[in-house]
C-alpha positions in Angstrom: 11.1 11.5 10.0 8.3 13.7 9.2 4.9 13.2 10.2 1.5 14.2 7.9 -1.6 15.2 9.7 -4.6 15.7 8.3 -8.5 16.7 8.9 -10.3 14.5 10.4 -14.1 14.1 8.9 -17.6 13.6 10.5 -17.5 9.9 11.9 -20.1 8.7 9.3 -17.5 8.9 6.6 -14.8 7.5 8.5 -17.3 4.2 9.2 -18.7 4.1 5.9 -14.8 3.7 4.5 -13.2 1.8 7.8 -10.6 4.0 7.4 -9.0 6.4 10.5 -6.5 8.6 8.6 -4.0 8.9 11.1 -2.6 12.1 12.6 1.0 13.0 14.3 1.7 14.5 17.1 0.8 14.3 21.1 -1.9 16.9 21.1 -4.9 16.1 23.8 -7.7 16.7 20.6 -5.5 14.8 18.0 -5.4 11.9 20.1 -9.2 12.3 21.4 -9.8 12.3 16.8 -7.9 9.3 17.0 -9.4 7.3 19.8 -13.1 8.3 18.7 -12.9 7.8 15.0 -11.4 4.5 15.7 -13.9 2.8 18.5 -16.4 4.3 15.9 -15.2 2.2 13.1 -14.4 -0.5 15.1 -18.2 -0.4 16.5 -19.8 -0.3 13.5 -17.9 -2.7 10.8 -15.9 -5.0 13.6 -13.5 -7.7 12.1 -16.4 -10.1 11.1 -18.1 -7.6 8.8 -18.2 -7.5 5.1 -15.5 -6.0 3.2 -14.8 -2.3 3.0 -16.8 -1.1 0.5 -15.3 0.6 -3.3 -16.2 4.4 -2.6 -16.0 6.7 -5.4 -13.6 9.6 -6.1 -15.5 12.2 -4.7 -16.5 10.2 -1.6 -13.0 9.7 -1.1 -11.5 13.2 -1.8 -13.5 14.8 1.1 -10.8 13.8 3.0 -8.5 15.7 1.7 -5.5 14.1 1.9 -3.2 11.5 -0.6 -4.4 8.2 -0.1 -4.2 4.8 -1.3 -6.1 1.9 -2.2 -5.1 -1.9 -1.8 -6.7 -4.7 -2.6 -6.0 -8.4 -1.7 -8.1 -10.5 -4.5 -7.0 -13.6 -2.7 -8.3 -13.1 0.5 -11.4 -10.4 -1.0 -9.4 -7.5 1.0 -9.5 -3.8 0.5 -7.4 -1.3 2.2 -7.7 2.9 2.2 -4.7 4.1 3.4 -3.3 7.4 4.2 0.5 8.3 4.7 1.7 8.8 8.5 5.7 8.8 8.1 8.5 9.7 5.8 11.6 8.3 6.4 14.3 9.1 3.4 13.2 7.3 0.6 10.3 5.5 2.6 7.1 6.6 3.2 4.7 4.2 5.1 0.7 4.6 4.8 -1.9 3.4 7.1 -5.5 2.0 7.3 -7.9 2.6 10.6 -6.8 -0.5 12.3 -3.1 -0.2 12.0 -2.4 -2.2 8.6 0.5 -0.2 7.7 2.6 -0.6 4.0 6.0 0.7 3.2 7.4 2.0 0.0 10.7 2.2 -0.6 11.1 5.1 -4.0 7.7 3.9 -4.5 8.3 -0.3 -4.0 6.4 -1.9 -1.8 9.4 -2.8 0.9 7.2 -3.8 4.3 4.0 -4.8 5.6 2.8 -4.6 9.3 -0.8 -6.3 10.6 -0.7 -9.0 7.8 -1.2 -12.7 8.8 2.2 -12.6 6.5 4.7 -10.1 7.0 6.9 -8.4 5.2 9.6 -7.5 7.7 12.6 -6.7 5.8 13.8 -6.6 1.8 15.7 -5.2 -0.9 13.7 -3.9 -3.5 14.5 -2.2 -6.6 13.4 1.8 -7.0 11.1 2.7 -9.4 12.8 4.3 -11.4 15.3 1.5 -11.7 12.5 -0.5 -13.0 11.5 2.2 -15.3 14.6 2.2 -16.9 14.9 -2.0 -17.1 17.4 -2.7 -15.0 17.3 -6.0 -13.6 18.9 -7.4 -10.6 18.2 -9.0 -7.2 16.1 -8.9 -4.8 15.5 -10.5 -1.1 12.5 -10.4 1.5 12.7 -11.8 4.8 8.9 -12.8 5.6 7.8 -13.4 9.7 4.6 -15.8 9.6 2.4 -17.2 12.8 5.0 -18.9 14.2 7.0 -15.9 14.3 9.9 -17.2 12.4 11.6 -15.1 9.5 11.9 -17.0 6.5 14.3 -15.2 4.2 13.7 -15.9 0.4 16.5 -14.0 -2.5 15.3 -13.7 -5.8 16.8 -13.1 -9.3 14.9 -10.6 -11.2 14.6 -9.9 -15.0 12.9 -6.5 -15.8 11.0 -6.0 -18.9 9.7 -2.6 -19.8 6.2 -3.5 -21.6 5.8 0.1 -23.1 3.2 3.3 -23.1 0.2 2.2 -20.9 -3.1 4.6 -20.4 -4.7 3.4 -17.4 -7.9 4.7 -15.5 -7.4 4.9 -11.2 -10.8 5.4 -9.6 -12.5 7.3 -12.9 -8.8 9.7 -13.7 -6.7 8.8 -16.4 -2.8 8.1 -16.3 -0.5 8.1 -19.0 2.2 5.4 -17.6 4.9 2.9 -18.7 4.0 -0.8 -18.0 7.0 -2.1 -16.5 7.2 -6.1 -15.5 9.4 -7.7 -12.9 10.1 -11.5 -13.1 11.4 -13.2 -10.2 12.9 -16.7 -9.5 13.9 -18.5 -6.3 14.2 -22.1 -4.8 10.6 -23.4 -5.7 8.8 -20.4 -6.9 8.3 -17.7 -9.0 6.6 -14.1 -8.6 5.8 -11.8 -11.2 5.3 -8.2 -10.4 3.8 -5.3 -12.2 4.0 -1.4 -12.4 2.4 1.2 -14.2 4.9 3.9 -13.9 4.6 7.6 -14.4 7.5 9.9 -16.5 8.7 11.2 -13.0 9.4 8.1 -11.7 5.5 7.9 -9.7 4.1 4.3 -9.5 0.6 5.3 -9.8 -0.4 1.4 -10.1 1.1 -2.1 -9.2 0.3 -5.6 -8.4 3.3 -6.8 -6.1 3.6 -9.9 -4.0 2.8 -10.0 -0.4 3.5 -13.9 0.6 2.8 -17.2 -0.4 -0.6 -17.2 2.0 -2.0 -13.9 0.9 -0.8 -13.7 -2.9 -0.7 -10.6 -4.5 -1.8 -6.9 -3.6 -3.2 -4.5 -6.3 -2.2 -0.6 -5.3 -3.8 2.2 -6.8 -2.4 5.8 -5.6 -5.8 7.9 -6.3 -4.4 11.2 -4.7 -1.1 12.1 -4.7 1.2 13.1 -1.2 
């Protein structure tokens, strides 16, 4: 597994977004960062508060590090997330308060800190989708009652074609790829913008029934 660390900014910043970008390692002052920055954030926009607030591209690179954006429309949700593991072909990202999403060659496989979970799945790569392969798919969800519903999906891939798209004021050229998924009683839809390497710069892919769909933009890359 590797581990990213990163510099941690004044504390205004860090409230302003509601973000903590996470470090690794057990050193006294990481973990000191960590614990500050956090009771900070938690201080100033608690769980009642409004929503995290859009911040522009230069607000956000004085971070310095890669970093995502998520967004919930269904629930008014937005996320700034930073990567804090790599494990093969997954690399998980992280907000402040421990929201963490896994991507799996650049598929969203996992969610942790959701009121719906994504515990477990098969998901195709990116590159896969890039190329329109279709297939299946399966995602075991685990809900209040703590209960893992497992759903399997047949999936038709159709590659849309060329795409320019703008992420937080930068233009991508991309390929608009679109998954189509059926199971017992439902039906999900998912979306990529797709780079030539293989780099989903942009998707909307389903989280659960309760929360809908997320929106991910990758506005700096790892």
């Amino acid at each position: 597994m590797t581990c990213f660390s990163f510099r941690v900014l004044p504390a205004g910043l860090l409230v302003v977004s509601g973000m903590l970008l996470v470090a690794c390692g057990n050193s006294d002052e990481v973990q000191a960062q960590k614990a500050l920055a956090k009771s900070l954030s938690s201080f100033v926009m608690p769980a009642t508060s409004a929503p995290v607030p859009a911040l522009s591209r230069a607000e956000l690179a004085q971070f310095n590090t890669p970093m995502i954006v998520a967004e919930v429309p269904e629930k008014a949700l937005r996320f700034y997330m930073a990567p804090v593991a790599e494990n093969g072909a997954v690399v998980t990202w992280s907000t402040s308060n421990d929201i963490t999403f896994s991507f799996r060659s650049d598929v969203l496989a996992a969610t942790r800190g959701l009121a719906v979970d994504v515990i477990e799945s098969s998901t195709p790569s990116a590159r896969a989708l890039l190329s329109g392969q279709s297939g299946q798919r399966s995602a075991g969800y685990l809900g209040a009652t703590d209960q893992i519903s497992k759903v399997s999906y047949d999936c038709s891939v159709t590659v849309v074609g060329p795409m320019m798209i703008t992420v937080l004021e930068k233009q991508h050229l991309t390929t608009k790829v679109q998954e189509s998924c059926v199971a017992d009683g439902g039906k999900i839809v998912n979306e990529y913008w797709i780079e030539a390497d293989g780099k989903v710069r942009k998707s909307k892919e389903f989280l659960s029934d309760d929360l809908g769909y997320a929106v991910i933009e990758r506005i700096f890359d790892r």
